[in-house]
C-alpha positions in Angstrom: 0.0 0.0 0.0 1.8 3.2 -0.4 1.6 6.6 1.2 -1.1 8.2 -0.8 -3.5 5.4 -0.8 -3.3 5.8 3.3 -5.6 8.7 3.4 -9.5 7.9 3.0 -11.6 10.0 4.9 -11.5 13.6 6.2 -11.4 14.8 9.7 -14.4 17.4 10.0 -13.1 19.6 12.9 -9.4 19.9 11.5 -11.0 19.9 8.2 -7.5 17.7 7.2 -7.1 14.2 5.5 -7.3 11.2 8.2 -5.1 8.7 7.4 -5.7 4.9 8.4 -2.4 4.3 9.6 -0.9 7.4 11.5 2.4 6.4 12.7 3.8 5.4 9.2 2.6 7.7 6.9 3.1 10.8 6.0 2.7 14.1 6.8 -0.6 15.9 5.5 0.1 18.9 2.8 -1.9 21.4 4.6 -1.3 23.3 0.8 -2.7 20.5 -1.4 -6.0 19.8 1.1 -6.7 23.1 0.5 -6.7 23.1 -2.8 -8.9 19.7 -2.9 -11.3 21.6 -0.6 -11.2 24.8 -2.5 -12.1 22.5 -5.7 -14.8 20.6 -4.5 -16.3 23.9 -3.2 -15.9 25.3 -6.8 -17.5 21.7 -8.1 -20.4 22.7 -6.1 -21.0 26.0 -6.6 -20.8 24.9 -10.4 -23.6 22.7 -9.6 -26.2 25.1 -7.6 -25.5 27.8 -10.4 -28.0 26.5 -12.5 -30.8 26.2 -9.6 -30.4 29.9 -8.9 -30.6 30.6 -12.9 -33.6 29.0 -13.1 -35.9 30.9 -10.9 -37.9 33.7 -11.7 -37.6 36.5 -8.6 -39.1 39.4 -11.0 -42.7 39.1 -10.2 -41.7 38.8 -6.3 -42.3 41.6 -4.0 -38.4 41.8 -2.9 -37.3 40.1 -6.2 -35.3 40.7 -9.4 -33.4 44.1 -9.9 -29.5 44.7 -10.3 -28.7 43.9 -6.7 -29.8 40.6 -6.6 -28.1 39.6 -10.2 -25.1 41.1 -8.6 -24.9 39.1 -4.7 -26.8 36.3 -6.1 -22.6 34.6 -7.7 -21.4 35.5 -4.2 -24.4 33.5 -2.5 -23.5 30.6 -4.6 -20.3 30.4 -3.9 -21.1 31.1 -0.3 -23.5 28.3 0.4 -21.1 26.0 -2.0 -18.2 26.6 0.8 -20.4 26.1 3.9 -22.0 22.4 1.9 -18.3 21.7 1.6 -17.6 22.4 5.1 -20.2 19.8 6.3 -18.8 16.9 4.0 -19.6 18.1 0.4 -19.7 15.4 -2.0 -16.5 13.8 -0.6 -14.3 14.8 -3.8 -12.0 16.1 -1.8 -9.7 13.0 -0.6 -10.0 11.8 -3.8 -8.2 14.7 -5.6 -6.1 15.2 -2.6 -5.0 11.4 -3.1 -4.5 12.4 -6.8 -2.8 15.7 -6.7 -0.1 13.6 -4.1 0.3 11.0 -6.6 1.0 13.3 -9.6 3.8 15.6 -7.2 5.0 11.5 -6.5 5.5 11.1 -10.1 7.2 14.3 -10.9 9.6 14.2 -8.0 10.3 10.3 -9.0 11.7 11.7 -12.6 
């Protein structure tokens, strides 16, 4: 089994990688789980875009106007952080897993 395949599940409060087997593997990158995390937020946020777009606010009695069409991106991306927070999808090991595999491979050349 090698290093990379060690990590499977994320720790919620720490919001880092969990490995199965502490004592011999290595170190989490910090860097690289915050880029899986940052990425599965994005994946997200790519997914609930389409929800928003498809409801009509203009005949509501708070609805529509150039506010709204301006916050509603940053609500998005807001409420795809805080799903990601709370578990997400669970992408996030996986491209964690990934992105150490391919540093592995470049170092190994």
């Amino acid at each position: 089994m090698t290093d990379s395949t060690r990590i499977t599940s994320a720790l919620p409060s720490a919001g880092l990688p969990l490995s199965n087997d502490a004592a011999s593997s290595k170190p989490v990158d910090a860097k690289i789980w915050k880029t899986a995390t940052d990425f599965e937020s994005m994946t997200v946020g790519q997914m609930l875009q389409p929800m928003f777009d498809t409801i009509d606010t203009s005949k509501g009695s708070f609805g529509g106007g150039v506010g709204e069409s301006s916050f509603r991106p940053m609500l998005t991306t807001e409420m795809a952080k805080q799903i990601e927070k709370k578990g997400g999808l669970g992408l996030a090991p996986s491209i964690y897993r990934q992105m150490l595999e391919i540093q592995e491979k470049k170092r190994d050349r």
